[in-house]
N, C-alpha and C positions, 0 to 999 in steps of 0.2 A: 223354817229353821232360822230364816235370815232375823225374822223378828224376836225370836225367842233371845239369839244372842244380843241382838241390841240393845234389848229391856235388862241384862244378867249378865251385863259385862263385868260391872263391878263386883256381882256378888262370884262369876269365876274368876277375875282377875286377882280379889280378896284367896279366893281358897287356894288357889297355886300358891299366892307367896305363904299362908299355911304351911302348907306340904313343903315350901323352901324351908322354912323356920325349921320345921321339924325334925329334915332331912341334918338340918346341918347340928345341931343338938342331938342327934343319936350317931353322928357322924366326931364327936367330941369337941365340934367348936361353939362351946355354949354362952361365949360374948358375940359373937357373932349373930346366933340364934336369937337373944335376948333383944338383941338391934332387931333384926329383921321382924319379933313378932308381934310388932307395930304398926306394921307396913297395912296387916287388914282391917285394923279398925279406919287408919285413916283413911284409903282407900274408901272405905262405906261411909265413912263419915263426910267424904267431899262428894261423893257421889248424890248421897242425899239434900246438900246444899245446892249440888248444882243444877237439880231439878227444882230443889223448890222457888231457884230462883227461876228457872226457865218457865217455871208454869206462872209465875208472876209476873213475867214479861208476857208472855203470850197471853196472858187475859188484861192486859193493859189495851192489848190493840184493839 
Protein backbone atom coordinates (compact mmCIF):
# COMPACT_ATOMS: atom_id res chain seq x y z
CA UNK A 1 0.00 0.00 0.00
CA UNK A 2 2.92 2.18 1.12
CA UNK A 3 4.30 1.84 -2.46
CA UNK A 4 1.20 2.27 -4.36
CA UNK A 5 0.76 5.73 -2.55
CA UNK A 6 4.17 6.79 -3.22
CA UNK A 7 4.16 6.32 -7.00
CA UNK A 8 0.05 8.27 -7.06
CA UNK A 9 0.64 11.03 -4.75
CA UNK A 10 0.23 13.48 -7.32
CA UNK A 11 -2.34 11.91 -9.29
CA UNK A 12 -4.54 11.74 -5.63
CA UNK A 13 -3.22 14.84 -4.38
CA UNK A 14 -4.44 16.23 -8.22
CA UNK A 15 -7.97 14.78 -7.63
CA UNK A 16 -8.79 16.20 -4.05
CA UNK A 17 -8.19 19.65 -5.20
CA UNK A 18 -10.75 18.45 -8.12
CA UNK A 19 -13.38 17.59 -5.73
CA UNK A 20 -12.25 21.17 -3.87
CA UNK A 21 -12.72 22.99 -7.36
CA UNK A 22 -15.92 21.46 -7.68
CA UNK A 23 -17.14 21.48 -4.28
CA UNK A 24 -16.84 25.11 -4.19
CA UNK A 25 -18.50 25.95 -7.83
CA UNK A 26 -21.69 24.10 -6.74
CA UNK A 27 -21.45 25.63 -3.49
CA UNK A 28 -21.71 29.25 -5.64
CA UNK A 29 -18.28 30.54 -5.34
CA UNK A 30 -17.44 30.23 -8.82
CA UNK A 31 -14.23 32.79 -8.77
CA UNK A 32 -12.87 30.90 -6.33
CA UNK A 33 -13.50 27.60 -8.25
CA UNK A 34 -12.13 28.87 -11.41
CA UNK A 35 -8.76 29.74 -9.24
CA UNK A 36 -8.58 26.50 -7.64
CA UNK A 37 -9.14 24.45 -10.91
CA UNK A 38 -5.60 24.96 -11.84
CA UNK A 39 -4.34 23.54 -9.01
CA UNK A 40 -4.46 19.79 -10.90
CA UNK A 41 -2.85 20.23 -13.85
CA UNK A 42 0.02 21.99 -12.10
CA UNK A 43 0.23 19.62 -9.50
CA UNK A 44 0.72 16.74 -12.54
CA UNK A 45 2.48 18.97 -14.42
CA UNK A 46 5.55 19.52 -11.67
CA UNK A 47 5.10 16.02 -10.71
CA UNK A 48 6.06 14.88 -13.94
CA UNK A 49 9.11 17.27 -14.25
CA UNK A 50 10.24 16.26 -10.97
CA UNK A 51 10.71 12.83 -11.98
CA UNK A 52 12.05 13.31 -15.01
CA UNK A 53 14.42 15.14 -13.66
CA UNK A 54 15.09 12.61 -10.87
CA UNK A 55 15.67 9.78 -13.26
CA UNK A 56 18.31 12.09 -14.89
CA UNK A 57 20.11 12.44 -12.00
CA UNK A 58 19.94 8.98 -11.05
CA UNK A 59 21.28 7.62 -14.29
CA UNK A 60 24.03 10.15 -14.32
CA UNK A 61 25.67 8.18 -11.28
Amino acid sequence: MKKIIEVYYPVILAFICLLYSVGLGLSGNTAEAQYTAHWPGTILLFAIAIRQRRRDHNSRK
